[in-house]
Structures are given as C-alpha cells and as structure tokens.
C-alpha positions in Angstrom: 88.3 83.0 104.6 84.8 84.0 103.4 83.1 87.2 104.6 79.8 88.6 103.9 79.7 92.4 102.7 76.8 95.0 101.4 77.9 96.3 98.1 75.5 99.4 97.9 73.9 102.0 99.5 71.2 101.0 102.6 72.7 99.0 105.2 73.3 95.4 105.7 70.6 93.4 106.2 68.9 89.9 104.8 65.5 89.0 102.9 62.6 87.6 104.8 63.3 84.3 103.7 67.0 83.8 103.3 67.0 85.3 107.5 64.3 82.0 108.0 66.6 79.8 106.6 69.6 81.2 108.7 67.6 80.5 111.7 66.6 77.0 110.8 70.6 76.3 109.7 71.2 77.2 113.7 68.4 75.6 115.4 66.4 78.7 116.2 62.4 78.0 116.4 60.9 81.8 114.5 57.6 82.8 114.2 57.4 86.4 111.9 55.2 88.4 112.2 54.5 91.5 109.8 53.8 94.7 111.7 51.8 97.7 111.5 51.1 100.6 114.0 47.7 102.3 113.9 46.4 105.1 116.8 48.3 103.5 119.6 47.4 100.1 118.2 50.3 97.3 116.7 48.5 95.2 114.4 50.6 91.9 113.6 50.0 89.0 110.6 51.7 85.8 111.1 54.1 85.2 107.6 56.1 82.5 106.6 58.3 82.1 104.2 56.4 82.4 101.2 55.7 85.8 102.5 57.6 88.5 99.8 58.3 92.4 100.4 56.3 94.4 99.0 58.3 97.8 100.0 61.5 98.5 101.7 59.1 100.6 104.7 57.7 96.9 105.9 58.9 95.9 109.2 58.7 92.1 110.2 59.6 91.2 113.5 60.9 87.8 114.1 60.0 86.6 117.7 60.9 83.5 119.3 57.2 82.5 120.8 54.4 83.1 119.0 51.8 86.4 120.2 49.2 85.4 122.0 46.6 88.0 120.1 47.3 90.0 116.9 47.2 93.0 117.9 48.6 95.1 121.1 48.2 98.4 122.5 51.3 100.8 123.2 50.3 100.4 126.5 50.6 97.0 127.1 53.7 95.8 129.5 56.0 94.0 126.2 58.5 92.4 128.2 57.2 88.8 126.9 58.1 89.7 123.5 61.6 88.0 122.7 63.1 89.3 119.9 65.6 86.8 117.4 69.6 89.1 117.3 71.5 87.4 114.9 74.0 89.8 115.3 75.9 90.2 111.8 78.2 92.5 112.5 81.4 92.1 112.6 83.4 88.7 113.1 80.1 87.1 112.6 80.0 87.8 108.5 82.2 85.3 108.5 79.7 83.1 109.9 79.7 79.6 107.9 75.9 79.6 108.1 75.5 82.8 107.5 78.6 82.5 104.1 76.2 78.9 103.3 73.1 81.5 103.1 74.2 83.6 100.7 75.9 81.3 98.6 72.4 79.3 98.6 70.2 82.2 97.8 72.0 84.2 95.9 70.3 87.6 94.9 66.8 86.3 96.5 69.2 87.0 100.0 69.0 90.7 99.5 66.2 93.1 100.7 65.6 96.1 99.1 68.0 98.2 100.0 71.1 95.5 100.5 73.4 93.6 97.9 75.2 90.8 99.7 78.4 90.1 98.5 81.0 87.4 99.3 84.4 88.4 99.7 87.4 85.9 100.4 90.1 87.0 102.4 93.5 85.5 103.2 92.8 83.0 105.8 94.4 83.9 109.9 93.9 87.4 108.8 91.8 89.8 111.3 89.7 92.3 109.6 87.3 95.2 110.2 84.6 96.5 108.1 84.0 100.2 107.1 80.8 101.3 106.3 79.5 104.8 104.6 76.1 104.3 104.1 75.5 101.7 104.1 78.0 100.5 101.4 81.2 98.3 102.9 84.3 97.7 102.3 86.8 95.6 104.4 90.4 95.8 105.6 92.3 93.0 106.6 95.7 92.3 108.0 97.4 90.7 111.4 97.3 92.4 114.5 94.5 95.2 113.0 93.7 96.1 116.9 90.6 98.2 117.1 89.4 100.7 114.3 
C-alpha cells in the first residue's frame, strides 16, 4: 500500500496547483482566491492554476462558490464562505487520488515548506503517522489501536 509522507521540516501540505488537480480528480468545482488583510479589510484575487508562490507567508483560500466582491470587511457576517477540507490526515494519505497526485507532479506537488514523499507499506497493514515538526515518519503493523 502507498502512503503519502512529508520528509522535512514544515508540515504537510500541497502546491497550489498539484491541490487544483486533486480537486478536479474528485469532482470538486474550486475557485482560489489569494488573500491579503489590510486595516480590517480582506482583499482577494481570483488565481488559477498558472498562479505560482511567490513566498511561503501567501495564503490562498480555496472556496467552493466564487465571492461575490473582492474584498470584505472583518465585519461582514462570513457564513457564505464554504471552505474546500480535503482532509489529509491520516488514513486519507493513502488516498489513490491523492498517491496519483504526487506521483503526477512530482516535486512541482510541494510548497515551500513540504517534501512529499511516497512510501509503500505492506498491504492490510494499519498504520499511524508521527510527526515532529513537521517531518514524518510512519509505523505500521496489525491491530496498531490508537497512538
């Protein structure tokens, strides 16, 4: 069995456009959206995936409708915003969409501070991922209960 792990210090995490192409592999319409906070003010610019990083402090939000203006007050109710979890934690880096990802992009699936790694593990084996800083490792075994 295939797993996804981060092999440095940072945190687990995918580039701009290798998460795009996970969301089109499971059918999820995205519409990203860099972001910027100025006095009280969130300023957002539509990307696609042509966009690239420019520094690891950018933060893109990936929304499932698109905003209806570009920027928003801290004040404004934000209950209409629907953020896209693809939750990849846990059982779900074994994910086949998420293993067909990586295996597709490569390097160009890392942000700055991640270095995805495939690992294979015995198949029928449970496992459970440790993580100091960022940087993981994986155990794996029958029966593993909780950690």
């Amino acid at each position: 069995m295939k797993i996804v792990l981060n092999k440095c210090f940072g945190g687990f995490a995918l580039s701009h456009v290798a998460y795009l192409y996970l969301c089109e592999l499971k059918g999820i319409d995205v519409h990203a959206y860099l972001v910027d906070n100025k006095d009280d003010t969130f300023h957002f610019k539509k990307i696609d995936k042509s966009y690239k990083n420019s520094n690891a402090l950018e933060r893109v939000w990936y929304l499932k409708k698109e905003l209806p203006k570009m920027e928003l007050s801290v004040q404004v109710n934000w209950d209409f915003l629907e953020h896209i979890d693809l939750d990849l934690d846990g059982a779900n880096r074994a994910d086949p969409d998420l293993i067909k990802t990586v295996e597709i992009f490569g390097e160009a699936a890392n942000p700055f501070y991640s270095k995805l790694t495939i690992v294979e593990i015995p198949d029928g084996n449970d496992f459970i991922i440790h993580e100091n800083g960022g940087f993981e490792s994986v155990v794996y075994g029958q029966n593993l209960g909780k950690a």
